[in-house]
N, C-alpha and C positions, 0 to 999 in steps of 0.2 A: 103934579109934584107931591111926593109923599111927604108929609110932616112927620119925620124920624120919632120924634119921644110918644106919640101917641101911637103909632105903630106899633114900637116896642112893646109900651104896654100891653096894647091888645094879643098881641104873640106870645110875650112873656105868660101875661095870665093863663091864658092856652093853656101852654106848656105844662104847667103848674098844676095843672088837671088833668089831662093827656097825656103826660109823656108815657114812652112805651119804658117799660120792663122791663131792662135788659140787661146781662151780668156782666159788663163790663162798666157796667154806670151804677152812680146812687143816686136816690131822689132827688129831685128838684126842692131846695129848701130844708134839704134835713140839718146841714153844718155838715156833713161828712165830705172828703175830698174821695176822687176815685183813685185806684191806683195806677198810678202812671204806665207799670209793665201792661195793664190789663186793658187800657186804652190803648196804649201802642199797639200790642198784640190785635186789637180789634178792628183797627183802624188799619195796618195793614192786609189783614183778610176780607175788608169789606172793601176794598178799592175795583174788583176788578168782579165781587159776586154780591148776591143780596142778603139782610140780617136771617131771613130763614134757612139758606144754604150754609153760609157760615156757621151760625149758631153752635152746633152737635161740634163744629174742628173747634172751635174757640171752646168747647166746653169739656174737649177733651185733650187739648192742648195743656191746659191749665190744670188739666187734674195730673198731668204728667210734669209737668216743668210747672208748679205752680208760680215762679218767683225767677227774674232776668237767671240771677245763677244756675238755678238747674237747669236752663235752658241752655246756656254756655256752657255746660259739662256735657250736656248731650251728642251723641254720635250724629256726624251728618247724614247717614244713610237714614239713621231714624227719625232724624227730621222730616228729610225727605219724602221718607213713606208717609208718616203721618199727614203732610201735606195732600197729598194724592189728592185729586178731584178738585183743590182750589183754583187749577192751574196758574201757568207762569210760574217756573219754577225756581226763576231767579229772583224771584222774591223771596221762595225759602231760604235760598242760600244768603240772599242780603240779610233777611230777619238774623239769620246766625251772627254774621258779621255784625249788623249793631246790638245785640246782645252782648257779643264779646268783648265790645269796646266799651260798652254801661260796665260790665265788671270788671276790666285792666285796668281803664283811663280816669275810672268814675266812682271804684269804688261801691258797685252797683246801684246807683242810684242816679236816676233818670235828670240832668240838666233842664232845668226848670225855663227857660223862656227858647225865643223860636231862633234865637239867633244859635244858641247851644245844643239847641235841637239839631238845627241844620250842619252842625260840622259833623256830627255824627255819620260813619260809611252806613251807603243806605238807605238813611230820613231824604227822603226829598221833603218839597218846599208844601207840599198839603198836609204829607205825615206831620212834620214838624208844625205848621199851625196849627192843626186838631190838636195834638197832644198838650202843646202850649195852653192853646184854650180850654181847653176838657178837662184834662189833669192838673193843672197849673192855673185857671181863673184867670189866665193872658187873654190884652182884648186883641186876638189873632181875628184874619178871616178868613174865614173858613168857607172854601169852595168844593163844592163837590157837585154830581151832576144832578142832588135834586136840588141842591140849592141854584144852582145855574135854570135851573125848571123852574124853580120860582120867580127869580129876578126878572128872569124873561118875561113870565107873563106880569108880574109886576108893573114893568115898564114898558110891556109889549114892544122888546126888541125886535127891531127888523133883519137886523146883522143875523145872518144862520151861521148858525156852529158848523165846524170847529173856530170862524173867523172872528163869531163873536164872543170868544172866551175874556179877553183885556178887558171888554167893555163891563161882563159881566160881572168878571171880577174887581173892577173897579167900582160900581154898584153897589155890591156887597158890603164892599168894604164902607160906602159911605152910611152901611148900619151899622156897622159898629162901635161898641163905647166900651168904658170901664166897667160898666154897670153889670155885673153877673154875666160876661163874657163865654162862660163856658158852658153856662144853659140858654145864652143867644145861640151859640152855633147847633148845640142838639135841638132846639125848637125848629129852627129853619130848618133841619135835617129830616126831622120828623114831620113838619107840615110837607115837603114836597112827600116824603114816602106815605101817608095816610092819608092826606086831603089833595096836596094839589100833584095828584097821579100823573103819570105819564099821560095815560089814556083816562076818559072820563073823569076829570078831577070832580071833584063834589065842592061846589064849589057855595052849595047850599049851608055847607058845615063847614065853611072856611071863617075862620073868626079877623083874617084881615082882608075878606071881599072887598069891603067899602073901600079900601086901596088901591083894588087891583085893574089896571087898565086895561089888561084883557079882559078881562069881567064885563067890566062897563063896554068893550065893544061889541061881547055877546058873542066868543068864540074863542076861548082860554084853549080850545083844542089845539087851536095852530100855533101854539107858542110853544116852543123855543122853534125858531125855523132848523130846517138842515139840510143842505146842499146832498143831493143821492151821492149815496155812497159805490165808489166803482165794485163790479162785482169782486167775490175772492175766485184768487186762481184753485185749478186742483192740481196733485197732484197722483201718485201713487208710485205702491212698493207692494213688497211680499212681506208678512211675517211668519213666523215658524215657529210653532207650539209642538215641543217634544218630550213626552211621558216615558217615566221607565218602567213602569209597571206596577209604580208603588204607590201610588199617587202624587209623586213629585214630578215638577216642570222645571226645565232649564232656562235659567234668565242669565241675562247676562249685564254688569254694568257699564250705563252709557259715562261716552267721555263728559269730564265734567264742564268744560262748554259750550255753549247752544242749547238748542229745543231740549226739554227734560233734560240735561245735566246732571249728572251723577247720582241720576236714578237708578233701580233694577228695571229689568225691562225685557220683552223677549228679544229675541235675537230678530231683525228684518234686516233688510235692503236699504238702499239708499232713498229716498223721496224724492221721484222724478216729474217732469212735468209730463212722460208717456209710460203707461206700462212700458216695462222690460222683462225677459229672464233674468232670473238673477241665481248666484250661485248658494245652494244650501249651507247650513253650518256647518255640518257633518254629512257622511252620507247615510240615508236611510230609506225606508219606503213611504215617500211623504205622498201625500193625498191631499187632493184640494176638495173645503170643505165649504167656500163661500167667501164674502169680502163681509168686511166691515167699514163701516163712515164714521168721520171725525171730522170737527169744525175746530180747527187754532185761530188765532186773530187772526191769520193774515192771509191762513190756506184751508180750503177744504182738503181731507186727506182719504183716499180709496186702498185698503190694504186687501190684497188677495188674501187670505187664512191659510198655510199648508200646517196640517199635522203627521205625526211618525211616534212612534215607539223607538227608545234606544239611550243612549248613553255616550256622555261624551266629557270629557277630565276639563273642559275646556270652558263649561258652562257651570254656573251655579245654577244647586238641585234647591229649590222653596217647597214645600206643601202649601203655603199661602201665599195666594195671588193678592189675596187683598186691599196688599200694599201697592200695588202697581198701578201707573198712571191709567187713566180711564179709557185712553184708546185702546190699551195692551187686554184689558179686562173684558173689552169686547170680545176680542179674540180666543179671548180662554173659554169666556162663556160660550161663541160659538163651539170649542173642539171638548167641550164634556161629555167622558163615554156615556150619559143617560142619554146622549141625543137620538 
């Protein structure tokens, strides 16, 4: 059984020492509060990738919309692009939607506890405790999958994820207090991401080993359990990369429901579960130059590549791809005339 207040200490002071660097946070102990947009903003983008991938979009997110309002004055295409490569792209579009509503409903400024959090379009129930806690000094609790990594071996659950999610999050919650609530949750956030790893925790620089019952059974690797995951289906399509000579490509925008939503994007096929022919956008002299692979949650994805030269009133003309989702980029990078 862990004894909570000495725990904490030992974490807390961790922390105090440790914490990582990062620009959506301020030190531990300075008096400064963080800003609420810049925690949300952060806490959304890290839900689904790590602080090193994220990093560079939260850093240039913020140089563009630095403050909820200009983010809600912003175009959705531009949203959109800039999002590229976070994936799930109905998260960009939620991020807008609660934006919108901090500056109609709110006056743009961020409702300070988790309950005002959560009526917001958008906040689900993690955003809204981070933010709570983070921004706001609320004793929320705050789950996320390293802290789920820590409890586990904490308590060396035996329940495998995803079944053992209630238990762990009930867990958690039994560390929490009022007590500096919003450098509780970035300490736990930051022990599973630096010490107690996914793989190989180090569990030598763990400042609450003496706690930890997987520790003590001399195998912190097998915690959190996890039932195998079934494999992902595939599917496949064709996409169509067509130049006019200028160095423009024709994209065209997808509808704004489903997979990428109201992205640009090039023109393909449907995503089958077998090849098929499928019919061109225009007609041209298209060549096939190769496939490319994508992994989404739920599907691997196999696109044949066809390119052509030509022109068509039907498609928008870009010189920059850059903005495009990462499976489409593949595709372009296959069909560059230096190949």
């Amino acid at each position: 059984m862990i004894k909570v207040a000495p725990f904490r200490r030992r974490l807390l002071d961790w922390y105090d020492r440790e914490a990582r660097a990062l620009p959506w946070r301020t030190p531990p102990r300075s008096g400064m509060r963080p800003d609420p947009y810049r925690v949300w903003l952060s806490e959304v983008m890290l839900q689904q990738t790590t602080v090193p991938h994220a990093m560079p979009y939260f850093l240039e997110f913020t140089r563009r919309w630095p403050t909820v309002e200009t983010l809600t004055a912003a175009e959705d295409a531009e949203v959109m692009s800039a999002w590229a490569g976070l994936g799930y792209y109905a998260r960009a579009r939620n991020l807008l939607k609660t934006a919108r509503a901090v500056a109609a409903d709110h006056g743009g400024v961020f409702p300070d506890t988790e309950d005002g959090l959560l009526r917001l379009p958008g906040v689900g129930p993690y955003t809204a405790a981070a933010v709570a806690a983070i921004a706001f000094d609320r004793p929320a609790n705050v789950v996320d999958g390293n802290v789920e990594r820590v409890v586990a071996r904490l308590h060396a659950v035996e329940t495998p994820l995803p079944g053992a999610k209630p238990e762990l999050k009930h867990l958690a919650g039994g560390l929490v207090a009022a007590d500096r609530p919003g450098d509780w949750a970035q300490a736990l956030m930051d022990l599973g991401a630096t010490i107690c790893r996914p793989r190989a925790p180090l569990c030598d620089r763990c400042p609450v080993a003496v706690d930890c019952e997987a520790f003590r059974q001399g195998e912190p690797d097998r915690y959190p359990l996890r039932l195998r995951k079934a494999a992902r289906p595939r599917r496949y399509g064709t996409v169509w990369v067509l130049r006019d000579g200028q160095g423009r490509i024709g994209l065209m925008r997808r509808p704004p429901q489903g997979l990428l939503g109201g992205m640009l994007g090039l023109p393909t096929s449907e995503w089958l579960d077998a090849p098929v022919e499928a019919e061109p956008p225009i007609a041209a002299a298209w060549r096939a130059v190769g496939e490319v692979e994508h992994v989404f949650t739920h599907f691997h994805l196999t696109l044949r590549v066809m390119t052509a030269e030509g022109l068509a009133d039907s498609l928008i003309w870009d010189e920059d791809a850059a903005g495009l989702p990462s499976v489409f980029l593949k595709a372009v990078r296959l069909t560059r005339p230096e190949r």
